[in-house]
Each structure stands twice: as C-alpha cells, then as structure tokens.
C-alpha positions in Angstrom: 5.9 -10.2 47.9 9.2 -12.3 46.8 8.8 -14.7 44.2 9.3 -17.3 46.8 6.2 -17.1 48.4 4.1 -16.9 45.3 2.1 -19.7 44.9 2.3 -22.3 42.1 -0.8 -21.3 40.2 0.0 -17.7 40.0 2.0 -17.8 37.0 -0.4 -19.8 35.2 -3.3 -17.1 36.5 -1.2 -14.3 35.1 -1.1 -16.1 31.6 -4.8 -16.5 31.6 -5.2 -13.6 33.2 -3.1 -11.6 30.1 -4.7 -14.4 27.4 -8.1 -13.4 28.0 -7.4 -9.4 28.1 -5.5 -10.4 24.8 -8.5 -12.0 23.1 -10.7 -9.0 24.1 -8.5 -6.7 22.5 -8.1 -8.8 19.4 -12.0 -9.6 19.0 -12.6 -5.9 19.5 -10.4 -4.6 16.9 -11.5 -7.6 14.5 -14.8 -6.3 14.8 -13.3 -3.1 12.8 -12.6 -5.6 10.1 -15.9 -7.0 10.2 -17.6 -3.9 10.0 -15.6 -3.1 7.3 -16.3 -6.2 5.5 -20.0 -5.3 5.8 -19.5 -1.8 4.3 -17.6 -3.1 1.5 -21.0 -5.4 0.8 -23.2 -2.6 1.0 -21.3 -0.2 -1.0 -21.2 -2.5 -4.1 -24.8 -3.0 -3.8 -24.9 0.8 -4.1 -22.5 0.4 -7.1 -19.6 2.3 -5.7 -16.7 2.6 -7.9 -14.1 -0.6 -7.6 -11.5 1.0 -6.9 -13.4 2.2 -3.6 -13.7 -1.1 -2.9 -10.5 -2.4 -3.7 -9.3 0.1 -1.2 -12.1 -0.8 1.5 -10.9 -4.0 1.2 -7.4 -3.5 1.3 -8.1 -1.6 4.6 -9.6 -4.7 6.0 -7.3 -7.2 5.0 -4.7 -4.9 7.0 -6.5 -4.4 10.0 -7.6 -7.8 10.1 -4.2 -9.3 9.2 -2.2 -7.0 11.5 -4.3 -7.6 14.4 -4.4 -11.5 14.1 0.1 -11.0 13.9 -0.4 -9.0 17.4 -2.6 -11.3 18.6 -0.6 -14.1 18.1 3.0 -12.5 19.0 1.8 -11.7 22.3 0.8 -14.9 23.2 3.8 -16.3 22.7 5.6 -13.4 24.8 3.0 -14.3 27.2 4.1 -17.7 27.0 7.5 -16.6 27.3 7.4 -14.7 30.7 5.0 -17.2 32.1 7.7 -20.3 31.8 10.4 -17.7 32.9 8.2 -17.4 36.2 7.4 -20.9 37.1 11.3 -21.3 36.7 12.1 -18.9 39.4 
C-alpha cells in the first residue's frame, strides 16, 4: 500500500497504537521497581544489614529511573515518525 492511499487517521492509529504497547512495557517493568520497593520494606523489618538495603534500593532507583528515561525517549521518537508520516 503507497503512502498515498493511507488514510488520514492511520498515522495517528500507529502512535496510539505504539503509545499504548509503550505504557505496557513501561508499567510492566515498573512493577520490578515496585516489587523491589516492597522487599526493601520487608527486609528492614527483618533487620537486614543497611547496606543490603542501600543496595536494594539503589537497584530500584535504577530500574525505575532507567525505565521512566526509555519510556519517555520513545515517545518522543514516536512522536517523531508520526509527524514525519502525516507529512508525506
């Protein structure tokens, strides 16, 4: 199919289309982060050492941090090729 007989909308359905697989991937690998954050509460109730912790947490930050940076770099690439392909 040439991109002259796409339809108007389908550019716009491929950005949702990529935003909402994007936000599935990015809640599901939060969810490691959360998960994490809840370990981290139950280990100090178990009085792990700190520096256990520290490192627990550390991990989380990370993951959480990293993701989020992902998250938001591909919806602005996204963004990108879906302005390229209503200008075609």
């Amino acid at each position: 199919m040439s991109s002259l007989s796409k339809p108007w909308w389908s550019p716009i359905v491929h950005f949702l289309a990529q935003t909402v697989v994007g936000t599935m991937i990015f809640v599901i690998i939060a969810g490691a982060s959360v998960s994490l954050s809840l370990l981290v509460h139950y280990l100090e109730s178990l009085n792990v050492s700190a520096f256990s912790i520290m490192v627990t947490t550390a991990v989380e930050y990370v993951i959480l941090i990293f993701d989020a940076t992902l998250f938001v770099v591909d919806l602005f690439i996204t963004g990108i090729k879906a302005v390229k392909e209503m200008l075609k």
